[in-house]
N, C-alpha and C positions, 0 to 999 in steps of 0.2 A: 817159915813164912807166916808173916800174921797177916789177918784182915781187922782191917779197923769196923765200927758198926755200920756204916753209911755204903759201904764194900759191901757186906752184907745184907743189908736192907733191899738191895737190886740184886744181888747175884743169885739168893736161896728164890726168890721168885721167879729168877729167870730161868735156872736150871729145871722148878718143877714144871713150869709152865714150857718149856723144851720138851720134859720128857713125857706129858699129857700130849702133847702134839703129836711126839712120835710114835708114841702106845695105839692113839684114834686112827694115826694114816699107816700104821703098818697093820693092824687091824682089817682095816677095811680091804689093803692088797693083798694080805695071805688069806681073808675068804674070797675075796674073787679070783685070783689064781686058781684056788684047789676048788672051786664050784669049778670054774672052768679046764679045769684036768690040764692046766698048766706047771707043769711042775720046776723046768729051769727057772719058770718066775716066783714062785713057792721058794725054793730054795734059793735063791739071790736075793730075795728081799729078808728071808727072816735069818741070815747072814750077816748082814749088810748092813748096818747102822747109818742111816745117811738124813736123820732128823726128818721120816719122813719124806723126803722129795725122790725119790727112791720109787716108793710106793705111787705118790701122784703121780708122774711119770705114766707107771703101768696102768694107773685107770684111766688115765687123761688119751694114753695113746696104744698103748698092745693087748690091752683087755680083748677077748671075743667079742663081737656085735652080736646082740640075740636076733 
């Protein structure tokens, strides 16, 4: 399979800026899970590859309320 340069020009960008995205929101849900001594959320997110929305998800909506 080749890529021509213009393939590449958008795609290595897209990819890194994909997996920046999902490093920041998976990040952010496995410390508020394990602050919150949630652990099937702990383990399902850092499982789970899902770019991310995954993680919004559980702080948008199952995180603990302080």
């Amino acid at each position: 399979m080749e890529f021509d340069m213009v393939t590449l020009v958008w795609f290595i960008p897209t990819i890194l800026a994909l997996a920046v995205w999902q490093v920041v929101w998976k990040g952010f849900g496995l410390w508020h899970a394990a602050r919150n001594k949630q652990l099937p959320w702990f383990m399902v997110i850092l499982i789970f590859n899902t770019v991310g929305i995954l993680s919004i998800v559980y702080l948008k909506f199952f995180q603990k309320k302080r």
